[in-house]
Structure formats: C-alpha cells, structure tokens
N, C-alpha and C positions, 0 to 999 in steps of 0.2 A: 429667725427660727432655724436649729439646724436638725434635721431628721435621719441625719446618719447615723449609722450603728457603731460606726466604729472596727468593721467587719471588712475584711478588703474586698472580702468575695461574694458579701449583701449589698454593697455600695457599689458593683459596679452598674454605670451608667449605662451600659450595654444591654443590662438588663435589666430595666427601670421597667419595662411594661408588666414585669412580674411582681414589681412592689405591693404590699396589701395598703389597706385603706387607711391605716397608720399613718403612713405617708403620704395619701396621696392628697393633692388640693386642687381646687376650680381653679381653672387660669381666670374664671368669671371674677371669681374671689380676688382676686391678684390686681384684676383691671380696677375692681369696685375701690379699692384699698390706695390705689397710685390715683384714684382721682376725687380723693377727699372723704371718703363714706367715712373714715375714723379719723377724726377730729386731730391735730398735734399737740402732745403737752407741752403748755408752756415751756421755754428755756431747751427746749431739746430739737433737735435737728431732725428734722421729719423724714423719715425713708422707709423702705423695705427690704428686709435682707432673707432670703430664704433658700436651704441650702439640703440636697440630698431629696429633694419632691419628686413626685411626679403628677403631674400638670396637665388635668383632663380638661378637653375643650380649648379652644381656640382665644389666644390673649388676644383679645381686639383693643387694640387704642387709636385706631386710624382717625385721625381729623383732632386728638384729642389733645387736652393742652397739660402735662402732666408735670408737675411744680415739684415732685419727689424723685428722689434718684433712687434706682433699680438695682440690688443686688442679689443674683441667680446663681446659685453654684453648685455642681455635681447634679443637676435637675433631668428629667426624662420628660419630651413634650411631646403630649397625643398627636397635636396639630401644630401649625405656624403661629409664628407671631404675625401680628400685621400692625404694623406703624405708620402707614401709607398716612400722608401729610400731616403726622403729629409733629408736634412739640415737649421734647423732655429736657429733663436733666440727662446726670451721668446713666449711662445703661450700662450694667456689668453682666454678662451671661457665657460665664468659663466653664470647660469640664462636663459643657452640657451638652444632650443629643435634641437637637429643634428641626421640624421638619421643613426648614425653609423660612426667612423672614424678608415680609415684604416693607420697605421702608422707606417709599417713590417720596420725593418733595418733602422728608421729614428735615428735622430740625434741630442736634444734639448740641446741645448746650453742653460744652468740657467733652467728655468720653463716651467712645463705644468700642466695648471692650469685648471679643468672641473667643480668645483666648482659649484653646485647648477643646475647645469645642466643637464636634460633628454636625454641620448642616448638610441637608439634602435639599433636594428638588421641591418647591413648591407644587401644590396641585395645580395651581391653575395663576397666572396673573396677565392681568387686562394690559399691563403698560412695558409688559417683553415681548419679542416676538415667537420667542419661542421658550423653552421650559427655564426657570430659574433657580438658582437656590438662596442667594444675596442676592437682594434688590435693593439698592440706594441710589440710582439713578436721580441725577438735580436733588439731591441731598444735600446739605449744609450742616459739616461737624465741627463747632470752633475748637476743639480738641483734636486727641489721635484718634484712628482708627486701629486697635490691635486686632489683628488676627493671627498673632504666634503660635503657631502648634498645633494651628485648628486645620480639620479636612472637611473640604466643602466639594459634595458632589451635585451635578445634574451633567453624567457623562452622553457626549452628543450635544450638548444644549449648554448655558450661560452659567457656570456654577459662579461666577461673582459678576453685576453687572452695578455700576458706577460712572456710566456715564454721565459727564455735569458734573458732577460730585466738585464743592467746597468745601476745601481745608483748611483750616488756619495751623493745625499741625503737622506727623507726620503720619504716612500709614506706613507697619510692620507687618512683614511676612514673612519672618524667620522662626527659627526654632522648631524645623520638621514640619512646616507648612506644607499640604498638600493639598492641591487640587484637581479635581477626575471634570473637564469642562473647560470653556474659553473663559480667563479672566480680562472682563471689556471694563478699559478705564477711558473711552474716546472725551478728550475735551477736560477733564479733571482736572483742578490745579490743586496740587503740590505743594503749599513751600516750605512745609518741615520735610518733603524729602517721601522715598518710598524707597521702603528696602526690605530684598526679599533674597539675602542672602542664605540659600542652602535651601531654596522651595524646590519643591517637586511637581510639574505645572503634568500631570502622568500621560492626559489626553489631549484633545484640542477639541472644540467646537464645531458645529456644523459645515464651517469653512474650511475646514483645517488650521485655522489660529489657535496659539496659546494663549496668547498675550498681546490684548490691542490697548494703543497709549497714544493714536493718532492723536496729533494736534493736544496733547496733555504738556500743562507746563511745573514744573517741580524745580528745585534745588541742587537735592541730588537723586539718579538710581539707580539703586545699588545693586548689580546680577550676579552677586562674587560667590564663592566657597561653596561649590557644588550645586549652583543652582540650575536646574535642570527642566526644560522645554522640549515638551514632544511635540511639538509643532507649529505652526510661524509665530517669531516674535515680531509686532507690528509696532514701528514707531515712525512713523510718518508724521509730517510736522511737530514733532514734540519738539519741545522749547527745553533744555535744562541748564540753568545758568551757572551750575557748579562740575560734578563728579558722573560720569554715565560711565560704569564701571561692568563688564560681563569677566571677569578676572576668575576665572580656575571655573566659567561655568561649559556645559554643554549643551549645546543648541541642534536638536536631533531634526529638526522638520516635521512636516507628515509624516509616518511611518510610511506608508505607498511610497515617497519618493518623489512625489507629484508638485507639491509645496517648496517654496523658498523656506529656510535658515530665520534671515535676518532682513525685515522692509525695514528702510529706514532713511526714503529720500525726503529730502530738503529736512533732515531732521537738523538739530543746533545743539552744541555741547561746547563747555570751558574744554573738558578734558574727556575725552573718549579712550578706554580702557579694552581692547577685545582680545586679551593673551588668554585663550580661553583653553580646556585642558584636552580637548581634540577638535581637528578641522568638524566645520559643519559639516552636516549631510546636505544640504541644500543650497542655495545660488544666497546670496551676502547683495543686497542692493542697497549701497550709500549715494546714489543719483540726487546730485544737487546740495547733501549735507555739507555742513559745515564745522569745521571744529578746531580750537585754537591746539590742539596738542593729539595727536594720534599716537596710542602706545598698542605694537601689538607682539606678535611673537612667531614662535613655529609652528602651531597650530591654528591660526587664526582664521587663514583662509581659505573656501572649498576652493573645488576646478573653476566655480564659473564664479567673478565678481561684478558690480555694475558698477562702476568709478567716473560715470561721466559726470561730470560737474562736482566732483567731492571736490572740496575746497579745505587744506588742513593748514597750520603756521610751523608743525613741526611734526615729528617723526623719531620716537623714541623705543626702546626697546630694552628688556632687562641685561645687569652685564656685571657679573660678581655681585650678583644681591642688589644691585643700584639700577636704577632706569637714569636712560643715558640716551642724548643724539644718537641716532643709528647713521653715523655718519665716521669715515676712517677706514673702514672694514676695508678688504681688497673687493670682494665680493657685493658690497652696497649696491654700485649700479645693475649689475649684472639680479641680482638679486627684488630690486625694485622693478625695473624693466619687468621680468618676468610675471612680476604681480600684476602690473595694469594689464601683460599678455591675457592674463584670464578675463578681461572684460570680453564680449560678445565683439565684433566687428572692428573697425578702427574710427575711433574720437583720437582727436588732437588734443582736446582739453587735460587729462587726467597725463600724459607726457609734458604739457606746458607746467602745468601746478607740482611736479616733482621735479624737473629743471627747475622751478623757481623758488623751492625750496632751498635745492644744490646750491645756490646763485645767493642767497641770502645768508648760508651758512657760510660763505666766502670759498666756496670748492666750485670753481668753473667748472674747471676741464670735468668732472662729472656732472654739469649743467650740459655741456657740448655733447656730452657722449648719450644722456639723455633724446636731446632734440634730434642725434643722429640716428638713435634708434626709433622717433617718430618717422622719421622721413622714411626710414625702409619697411617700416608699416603701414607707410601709407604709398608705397610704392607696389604695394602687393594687390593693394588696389585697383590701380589701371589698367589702361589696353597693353597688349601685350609688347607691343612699340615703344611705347615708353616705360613699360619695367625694363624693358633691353637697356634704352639710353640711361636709366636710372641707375643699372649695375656698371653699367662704364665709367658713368660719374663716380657713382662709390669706389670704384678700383681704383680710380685713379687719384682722386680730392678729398672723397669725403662725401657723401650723396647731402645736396642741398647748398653748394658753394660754400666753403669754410670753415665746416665744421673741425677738418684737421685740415686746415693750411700748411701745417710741415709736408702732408703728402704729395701737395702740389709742388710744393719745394723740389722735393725727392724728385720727381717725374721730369721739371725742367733741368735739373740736373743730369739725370740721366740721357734725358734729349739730346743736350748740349753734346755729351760726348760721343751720343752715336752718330751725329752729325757732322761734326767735328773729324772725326776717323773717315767717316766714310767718302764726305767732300773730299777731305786731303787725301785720298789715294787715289784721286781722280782731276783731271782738269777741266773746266767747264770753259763756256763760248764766251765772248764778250759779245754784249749785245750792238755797243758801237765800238770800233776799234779802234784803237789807242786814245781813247777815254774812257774816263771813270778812276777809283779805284784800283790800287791792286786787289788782286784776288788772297783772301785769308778766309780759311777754312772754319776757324771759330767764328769771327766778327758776321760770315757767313750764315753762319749755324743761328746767331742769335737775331743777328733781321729778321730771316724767316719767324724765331718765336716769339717775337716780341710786336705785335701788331700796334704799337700807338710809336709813328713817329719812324726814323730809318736814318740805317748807318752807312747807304748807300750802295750797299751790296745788291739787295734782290732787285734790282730794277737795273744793273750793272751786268749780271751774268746770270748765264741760262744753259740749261744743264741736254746733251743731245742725247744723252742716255736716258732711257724711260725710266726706266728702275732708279733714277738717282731723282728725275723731275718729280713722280711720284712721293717720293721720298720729300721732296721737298712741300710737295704739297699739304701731306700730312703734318708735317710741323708748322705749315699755317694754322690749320685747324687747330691742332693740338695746342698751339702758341695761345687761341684765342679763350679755349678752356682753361687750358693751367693759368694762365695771367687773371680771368674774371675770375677764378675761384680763391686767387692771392688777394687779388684788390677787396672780395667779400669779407676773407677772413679779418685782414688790418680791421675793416669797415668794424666786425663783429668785436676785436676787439678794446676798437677806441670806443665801441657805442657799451659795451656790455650788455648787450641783449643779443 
C-alpha cells in the first residue's frame, strides 16, 4: 500500500507527525498482519509492503517468530520498533524516521535494510548501558546489514550498538552515512567485509570513542574516501584477513585533545592502508599488531606513535600513481628512523623489525645504519659514564662494534701514521742492549696496535720521553678498540645479522 501523494513537500518524512488519518496506521495493525491475522492467498508470496504512513504506537515483535518479509518505505514512527529476540524474514525500513530499534538476540533471515533512514535514541533499553539508538547486540543476519545513507543519533551515548553480531554478509556504511554516537561492533564477525567509505562518525560516545571493533573479525574494512572520525577509532584485537584500508580518511580524536587517533594493538591485517588525507590529531597506537604489507604516506602519522611490537613484511608507499617499496629513496633511512623517533621512550623492537625489513629487501648497509641509530637511542639512556664512552665509540667505529667497520679502518690508519712520524723523529732506549730487533718506526707503530700476537718491537724498546711513552700507551688502548670493532664487523658480515 503506498500512501504518498506524490507532493514532494506532503511526503516529507520530516514531517510525518503532521500526516492526517488518511495515512496514518496502528503499528498494532502492522504486527497483527506480519504474524498471520490475514491469511495468504494461495500461489502468492505472502508479505507487507507499506510506503508514506505514519505509524502510531509502538511495532512490538519481540520474542515473535515472523514467516513474512517487511517492507517500510518513506514511513514516520511515533515509537520504536522492538525485535528484541524475534525471528523474521527480509526487514526493509528506508527513507524512514524510527525512534530507535531494539533488536538484542534477534534473528534476520536474508536482509536488514535502514537505508536512508533517521534513527534516534531509544527511550529506554534494559540490555545497553547506556542510551541507544541500534541495538542488534548477539544478533544473527544471514544477509547484509545496509545502513547507506542513514543518520542514526543517541549523541553522548551508543548510536549503533552490535556487539556479537553474526554475519554471513557484509554491512555498508556508505553513501553520507552519519552518525552523532559511539558506533560499538566489539566481538562482530564480518566476512562479507564492512565498509564505510565516506561516513561521517560527527561525535563519540561516552568515552570519547567513534568506532569500537575490538576483537571484530571481518574480510575487509574499508575507512577510504573521506571517512571521517571525531574521536577514537578502536581496533584492538581485530582480526581482518584481507584489506584494512583508512585511505584519503581523517581521524580527528576527541575534540579536547585528550583521546588517541587510532588503538589498534595486537590488531592483524593482510594489507594495512593509512595514507590518510591529514596527520591525526591524536597518538596512532599499533603495539603488537601485525600486518603483511604496511602502506602509508605523508600524512599518516601524529607526533606521538606506539611501534612496540608492530611487526610488518613490507613497507610501501604511493610513487607516479603506483604503490611501490618505500625502499631506494636517499632519504628512506633517515626518514623511517625518524618515524619510530615518535614512539614514547626507547624499544629496541620497532628499530630491529625495520633493519629486518632493510635485510630482507637485500639493502644492508641501510639494515646497518638502522641498528646504528638504535644503539644511539639507546645510548641516550644510560649513566652519564657510558653515554661519554658510547660517543667515543661512535666517533670513532661506529657505536656497537661494526656497524661502519671502514671507520675503524680509517682510524687505524690514521694511527699508524701518526706513530709512525712521531717515533721516527725520535730515538728510543733499548730495553737489552745489543739485542733484539732493530728499531723501525712503523713495524713499531703497528705492535703497539695490534694486540694479538708481536712483531718484537714493544718489548725491545722503551721510549724515556713521557710524551712519546704516553703516546704509546694510547695506541695500546686505541689498538685494542679499533681491532675488536674490525673483528665485529667481518663477524657481522660473514653472519649477516
């Protein structure tokens, strides 16, 4: 039955409490009708189809077992629907204003469809904890759930609440989807996927969350082409076995300022997508996620990120139209380094898992440069004793034995000749006389630095000038550094680790 006029501006829904009694019907009516009061004819496909009403009284089906499929369209409703542990067919209710439907433990055989339709805030429900306006919480739809287009408010409080929820389809949130509320999907599974490219999430919930997906397992979800979050997106333990995609969206936080961006530790993704189309407002926490393919961009990341334990297999980034290795660049290491710099304090982890990236895309020497920029973060750490001896290393090797082995090079070479000059313009003692060696100014120089083993020089002659014994003493030491930080490096390079 369709009760429209045909009038654009007698049909709108907005204005349905004004409809005369022409249009209007008992939702009493509605329920009596879905659960058999008229009979089916023969050969014909039994349903309800009713379109431009307005729907006094409250649809109650709760507990009820409804064998007909539901179609609502352009409708205005005094009260809620309540579905709370029914069983239906397809439920179609587009282009409608409903004030809230509660639908805890129901059971939607094929579709449920809200399409283009205004929900608000329920008065009252026994099984949220606070105000709702979707409630399918431990719901089961072997179909999709559309909500294209639709605005669903209960602003402060749950404007969609799904936790539990069974899918055997996908649910949609595109097409100027908005919502004034936290939308809570904790625990949901997905596996036609959830996608809510270009929603508008305006407010956040009681917490300050937009979007909670803890431990939700889906296909794919999709956050692309302006999908917009005013305040935390939560994805902690989610499982998504294909596409997790935030591509051209923005992720504002709490307005306050107070809230993280993005939770999303030990979450699990094929392909993790966050070239998003400005840095967050808030802190990015991937603590412990995992993910085979990380693609981001120049916007992606705030000042503060949490990288301990992110574990990725790659690192991709847009380049002429094409996503590509972020690997080549002059700037790569320099660039990456500086990303794990915005974690809070010094992890070693999130520096080991980006050398071991470098290491497996066959680029050492930025695996090396990597692990050297751990050690001088984690030099910033100690007593003040050993960041001293830690900068002297660096100056001189490479902080950590090996990292640049050529530098150790450099430095015994440079030794060599200043020992070299400075012995030969001098004559030293013999320690027994008229034995040993003659005296040679290099073969000299290099006993001293080379501590394994003797060319018979330093135990031959001994220097009666302080300035020259000192001298020689430091090129012991010196000999005993620069050679461990040779022997490391070979080590690091026959081992490749």
């Amino acid at each position: 039955m369709d009760l429209r006029t045909g009038v654009a501006a007698d049909d709108r829904v907005a204005e349905g409490c004004r409809w005369g009694p022409g249009r209007t019907v008992r939702a009493a009516v509605v329920g009596a009708l879905l659960l058999g009061a008229n009979a089916a004819q023969p050969g014909a496909v039994a349903g309800l189809r009713l379109a431009g009403a307005r729907l006094t009284g409250r649809l109650d089906l709760a507990g009820a077992q409804v064998a007909h499929a539901l179609w609502l369209e352009d409708c205005w409703f005094e009260e809620s629907v309540d579905l709370l542990g029914a069983s239906t067919r397809t439920l179609v209710i587009t282009g409608s204003r409903v004030p809230g439907v509660e639908a805890y433990s129901a059971a939607v055989e094929r579709t449920l469809d809200l399409r283009r339709s205004v929900v608000t805030r329920l008065a009252s429900s026994p099984f949220n904890q606070v105000s709702t306006a979707l409630s399918l919480s431990d719901a089961r739809v072997t179909g999709g759930l559309l909500l294209d287009g639709a605005e669903i408010s209960a602003p402060g409080g749950w404007a969609v609440a799904v936790g539990g929820l069974v899918m055997e389809g996908g649910l949609t949130c595109r097409g100027g989807f908005v919502v004034r509320g936290e939308v809570r999907l904790p625990g949901a599974q997905l596996p036609g996927g959830l996608f809510m490219q270009g929603a508008r999430l305006l407010s956040p919930g009681p917490t300050g969350v937009a979007l909670a997906l803890d431990n939700a397992v889906g296909s794919t979800f999709d956050f692309s082409d302006g999908f917009v979050a005013n305040g935390t997106v939560r994805l902690r333990g989610a499982r998504v076995s294909d596409n997790l995609t935030f591509a051209g969206a923005v992720l504002n936080g709490p307005r306050d300022g107070s809230g993280p961006s993005l939770v999303a530790p030990l979450m699990q993704a094929a392909d993790f997508g966050l070239a998003l189309a400005r840095p967050p407002s808030g802190t990015v926490d991937l603590r412990g996620a995992q993910v085979s393919s990380l693609h981001d961009g120049e916007h992606s990341w705030p000042d503060v990120v949490e990288l301990d334990g992110f574990v990725y297999g790659s690192v991709k980034v847009d380049e002429a139209g094409e996503r590509r290795e972020a690997l080549g660049r002059r700037d790569s290491v320099a660039h990456r380094v500086a990303w794990i710099r915005r974690s809070p304090g010094y992890n070693p982890q999130p520096y080991e898992q980006l050398a071991s990236w470098y290491r497996k895309a066959g680029h050492d020497d930025d695996a090396r440069r990597v692990l050297l920029a751990r050690q001088r973060h984690r030099r910033r750490t100690l007593p003040r004793a050993a960041r001293v001896w830690g900068h002297l290393l660096d100056a001189s090797v490479g902080y950590g034995y090996g990292y640049r082995p050529w530098l150790a090079g450099v430095w015994l070479l440079a030794l060599t000749l200043l020992g070299t000059l400075s012995f030969g313009a001098h004559s030293p003692e013999s320690v027994k006389q008229g034995e040993g060696a003659p005296f040679q100014p290099l073969v000299h120089t290099l006993d001293l630095l080379i501590p394994i083993g003797g060319l018979g020089q330093r135990t031959g002659w001994y220097w009666p000038d302080g300035g020259l014994q000192w001298l020689a003493y430091l090129l012991i030491a010196f000999g005993w550094v620069l050679t461990t930080a040779v022997v490391a490096g070979v080590t690091r390079v026959l081992q490749k680790n």
